[in-house]
N, C-alpha and C positions, 0 to 999 in steps of 0.2 A: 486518795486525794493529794497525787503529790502536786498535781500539777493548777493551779489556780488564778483565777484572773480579781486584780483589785483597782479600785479606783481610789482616785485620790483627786479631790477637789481643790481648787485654786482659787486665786480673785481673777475677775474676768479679768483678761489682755495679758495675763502671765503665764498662757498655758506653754508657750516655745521653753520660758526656765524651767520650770517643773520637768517637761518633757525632758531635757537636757541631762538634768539630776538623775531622774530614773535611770536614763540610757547609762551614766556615767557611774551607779550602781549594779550598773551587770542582766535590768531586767530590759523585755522585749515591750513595747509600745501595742497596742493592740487597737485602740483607738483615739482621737484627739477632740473633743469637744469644747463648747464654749463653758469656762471655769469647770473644766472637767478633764482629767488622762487615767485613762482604763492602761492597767498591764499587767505581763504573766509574771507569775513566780514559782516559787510553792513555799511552804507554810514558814518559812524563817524567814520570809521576803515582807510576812506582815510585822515582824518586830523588825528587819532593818529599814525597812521604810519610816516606821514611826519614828525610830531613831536618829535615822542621817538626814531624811528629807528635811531643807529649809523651808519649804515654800508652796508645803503644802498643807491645807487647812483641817483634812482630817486622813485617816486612811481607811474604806469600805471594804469589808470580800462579798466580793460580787458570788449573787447566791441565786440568780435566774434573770433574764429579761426575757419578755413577752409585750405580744399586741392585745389592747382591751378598750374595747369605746362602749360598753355596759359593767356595770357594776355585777352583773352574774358573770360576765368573761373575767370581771378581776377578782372575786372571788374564786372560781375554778382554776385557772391558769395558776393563783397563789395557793390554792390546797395539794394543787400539784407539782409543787417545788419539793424536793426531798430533806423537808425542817427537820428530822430526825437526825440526820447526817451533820447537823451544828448544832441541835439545840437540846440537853440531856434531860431527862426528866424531871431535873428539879429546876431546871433553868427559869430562871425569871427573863420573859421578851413580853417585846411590845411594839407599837408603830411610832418611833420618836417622834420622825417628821416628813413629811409628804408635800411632793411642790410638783406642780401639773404649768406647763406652757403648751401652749395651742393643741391642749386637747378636749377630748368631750368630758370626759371626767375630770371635774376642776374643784370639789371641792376638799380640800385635806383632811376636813373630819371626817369625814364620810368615806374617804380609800383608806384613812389610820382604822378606822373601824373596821369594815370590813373585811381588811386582809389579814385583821389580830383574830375573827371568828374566823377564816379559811385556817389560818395558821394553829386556832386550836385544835379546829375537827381534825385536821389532818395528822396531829400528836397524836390525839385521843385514841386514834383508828390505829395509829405502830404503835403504842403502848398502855393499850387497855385500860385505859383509867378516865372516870369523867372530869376531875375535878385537879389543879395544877395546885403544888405548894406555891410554886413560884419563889422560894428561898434559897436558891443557888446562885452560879454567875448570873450577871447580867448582858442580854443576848439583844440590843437597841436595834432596831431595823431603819433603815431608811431608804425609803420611796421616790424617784425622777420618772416624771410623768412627761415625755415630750412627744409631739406629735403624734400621742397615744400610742405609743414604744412605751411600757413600764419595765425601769430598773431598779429591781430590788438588790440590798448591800447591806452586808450587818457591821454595826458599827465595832471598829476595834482599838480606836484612840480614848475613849472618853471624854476628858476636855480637849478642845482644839487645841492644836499641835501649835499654835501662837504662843500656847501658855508654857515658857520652859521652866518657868520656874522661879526666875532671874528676878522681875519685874512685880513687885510689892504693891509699888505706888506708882500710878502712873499721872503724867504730867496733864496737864489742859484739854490738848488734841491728841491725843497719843495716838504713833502709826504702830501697825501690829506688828510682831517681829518676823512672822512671816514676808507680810509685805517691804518690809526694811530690809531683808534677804534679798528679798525678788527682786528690789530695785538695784541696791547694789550690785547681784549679779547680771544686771544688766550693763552695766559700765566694765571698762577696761581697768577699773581697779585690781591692783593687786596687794598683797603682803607689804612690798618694799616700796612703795608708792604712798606718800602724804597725801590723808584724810581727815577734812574742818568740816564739823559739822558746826554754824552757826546760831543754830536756834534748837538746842540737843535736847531740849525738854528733859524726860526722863533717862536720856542716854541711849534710846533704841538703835539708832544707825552705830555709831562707834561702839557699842557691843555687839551688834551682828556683825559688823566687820572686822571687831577681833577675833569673836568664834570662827569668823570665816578663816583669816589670818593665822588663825591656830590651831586650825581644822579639829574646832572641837563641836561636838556632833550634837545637834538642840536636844538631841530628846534623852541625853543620859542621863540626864541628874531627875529625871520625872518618873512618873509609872503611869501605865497604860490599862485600860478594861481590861484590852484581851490575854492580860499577863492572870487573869484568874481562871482561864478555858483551859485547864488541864486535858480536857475533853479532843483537842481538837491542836493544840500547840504546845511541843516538850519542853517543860521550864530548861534544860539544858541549852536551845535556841536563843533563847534570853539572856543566858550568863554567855555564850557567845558571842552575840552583838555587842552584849556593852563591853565585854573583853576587848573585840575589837574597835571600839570606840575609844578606849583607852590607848589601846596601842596605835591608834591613827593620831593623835597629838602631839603636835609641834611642840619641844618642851624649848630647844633652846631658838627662837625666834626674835626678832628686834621690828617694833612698828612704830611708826612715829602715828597717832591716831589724836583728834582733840575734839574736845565739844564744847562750846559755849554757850551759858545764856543769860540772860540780864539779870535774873532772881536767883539771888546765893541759896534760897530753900530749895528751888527746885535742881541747881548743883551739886547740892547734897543726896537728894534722891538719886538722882545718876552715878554718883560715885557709887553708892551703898548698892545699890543694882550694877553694875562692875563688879563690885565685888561680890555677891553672889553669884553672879555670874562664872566666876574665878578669870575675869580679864582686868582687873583694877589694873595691873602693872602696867597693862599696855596701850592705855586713854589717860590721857593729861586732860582734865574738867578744869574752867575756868570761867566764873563770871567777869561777865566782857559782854557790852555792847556792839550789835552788829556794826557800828560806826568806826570799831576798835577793828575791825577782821584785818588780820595781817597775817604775812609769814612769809622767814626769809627763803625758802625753801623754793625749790621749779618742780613746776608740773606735775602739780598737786588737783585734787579733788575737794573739790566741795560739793556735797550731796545730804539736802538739809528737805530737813518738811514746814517751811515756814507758818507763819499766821494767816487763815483762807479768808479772816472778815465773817465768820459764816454768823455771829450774832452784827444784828446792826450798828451797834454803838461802835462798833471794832474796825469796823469800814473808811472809814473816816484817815485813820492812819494809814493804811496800808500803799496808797501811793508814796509817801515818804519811806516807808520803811524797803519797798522795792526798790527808789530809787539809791538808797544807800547803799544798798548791794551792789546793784548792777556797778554802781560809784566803784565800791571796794576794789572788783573785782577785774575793773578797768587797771586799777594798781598792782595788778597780777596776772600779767597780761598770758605768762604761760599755762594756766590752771585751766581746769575744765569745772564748769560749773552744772549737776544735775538735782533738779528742786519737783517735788510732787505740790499741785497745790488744785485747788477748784474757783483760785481767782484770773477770773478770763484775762484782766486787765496786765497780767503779770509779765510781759511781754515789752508792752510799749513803756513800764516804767521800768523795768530792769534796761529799756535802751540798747536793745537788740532784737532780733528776731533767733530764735532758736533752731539750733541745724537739724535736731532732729525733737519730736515730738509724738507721744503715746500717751492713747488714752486709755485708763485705767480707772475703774468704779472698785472706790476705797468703799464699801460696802454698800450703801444707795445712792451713794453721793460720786458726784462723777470730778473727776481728777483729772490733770496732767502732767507728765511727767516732762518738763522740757528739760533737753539735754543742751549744753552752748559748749562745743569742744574747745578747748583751745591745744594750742600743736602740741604731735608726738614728739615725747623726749628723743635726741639723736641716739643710737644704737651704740653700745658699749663693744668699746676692741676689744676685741677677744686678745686673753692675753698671752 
């Protein structure tokens, strides 16, 4: 088994970052789907992925795809996956979750079902036994059902890769830190480049982009499922990664990073999540209305998730509060401004039209991410 293919899930419109990350990890691209990148590794590639990916939502090992438009084709085609080869005899598995688009087979309970009976006969028959303790690791399956192509993937994050650990409490609207990753790295931000977040809530943007800044790796200070598959991955792979996760740490770095927002409680969450985090030193938190946004600094970033309106009482404000932005930001005239938000109207009251714009589904809820450049800093003489 050196050699293995995994997938690793996204939010739709973010699959080019992800891709990017992998490549930039050393592994090969195999294929690229909507909120989905399939790629090869072999077995230390599922603990560095969990580790260094920003911006990816969980990590699968791909364990079979096949075609099935009868529930007897996906029962056979799944008895004939080789589950012996991942799953030990005392292992605990199951079908966590199952999601079918434009196939014939469309209901979840019914393919979770199914493919946990293919997947016992098929144990029962390589290890003689009718009856499973099921008191071992735990071995999650999860099923993509698309245009009746079924791929099966056993789960090897546990909680979503969003969760690093950092974030206790989360603020009102909270963006996930995957997603605050992805966005980021989609901007020309860098390390030495000033970054306002206006509306920081719990702190998520100005902590991803200190980790990023510091190149400290989401997933070290956590633990994973698959760190109890003795079975199948050498605990040594694991004191590797996070070895080298340490050793990839920017210790002596300088950022200038801030986050503002109107409620000192929720200032306090964000510091306390910094510091968790282990980037307190390098995010100045501040309550400050967006009315106050200032900084004497050029060609700086702002990259905020403002207020979308989505209860109704809330709507009411949000022309005013766009337009004090766009207001601010008229006063800074070198900065670039990049905001996710699913208020259409965000446009005509920020008093621009946006140079570039993506659309992105913050989980059901459909987003845009407008980018309003303003110019590149002139090039440094070389000295």
């Amino acid at each position: 088994m050196n050699r293995i293919e995994l997938i690793a899930p996204c939010h739709f419109g973010l699959e080019s970052v992800l891709k990017k990350e992998i490549v930039d990890l050393g592994y090969e691209i195999t294929e690229v789907e909507d909120g989905r990148v399939t790629f090869c590794g072999d077995v230390e590639a599922v603990c560095r992925a969990n580790v260094f990916l920003r911006t990816a939502e969980r990590i699968l090992w791909k364990v079979g795809s096949f075609r099935a438009t009868t529930f007897e084709e996906l029962f056979e085609k799944t008895r004939e996956i080789p589950w012996e080869n991942y799953i030990p005899k005392d292992g605990k598995f199951w079908v966590a979750k199952a999601a079918s688009v434009k196939s014939k087979l469309f209901s979840p309970s019914d393919i979770q079902s199914i493919m946990k009976k293919a997947m016992v006969k098929r144990l029962q028959a390589k290890y003689g036994i009718d009856w499973f303790q099921e008191d071992g690791s735990s071995y999650p399956v999860r099923v993509f059902l698309k245009k009746d192509v079924v791929t099966v993937g056993i789960e090897t994050s546990g909680a979503s890769l969003h969760k690093r650990g950092y974030r206790a409490i989360a603020g009102k609207a909270p963006i996930t830190e995957t997603l605050a990753a992805a966005l980021i790295l989609l901007t020309p931000w860098r390390k030495d480049r000033i970054l306002v977040d206006p509306f920081c809530g719990s702190g998520t943007f100005p902590i991803e982009a200190a980790m990023i800044g510091a190149n400290i790796a989401p997933g070290m200070n956590r633990s994973f499922l698959s760190e109890e598959w003795d079975n199948l991955i050498p605990r040594q792979a694991w004191y590797r990664t996070i070895d080298e996760a340490h050793d990839g740490i920017r210790q002596q770095v300088e950022m200038d990073i801030q986050g503002y927002d109107a409620d000192p409680q929720v200032v306090r969450v964000a510091r306390n999540n910094a510091a968790e985090a282990g980037v307190e030193e390098y995010i100045h938190f501040q309550e400050r209305e967006v009315s106050r946004l200032s900084h004497s600094g050029k060609y700086g970033f702002v990259i905020t998730n403002p207020p979308y309106g989505e209860r109704l009482e809330e709507k009411k404000d949000l022309p005013a509060l766009y337009r004090t932005l766009g207001e601010r930001m008229k006063e800074m005239p070198t900065w670039s401004t990049y905001m996710i938000t699913s208020y259409e109207e965000a446009e005509q009251y920020f008093g621009r039209k946006a140079d570039k714009n993506r659309k992105i589904y913050n989980g059901m809820l459909k987003t845009y991410f407008y980018q309003f450049l303003g110019p590149k800093p002139p090039r440094r003489r070389e000295g």
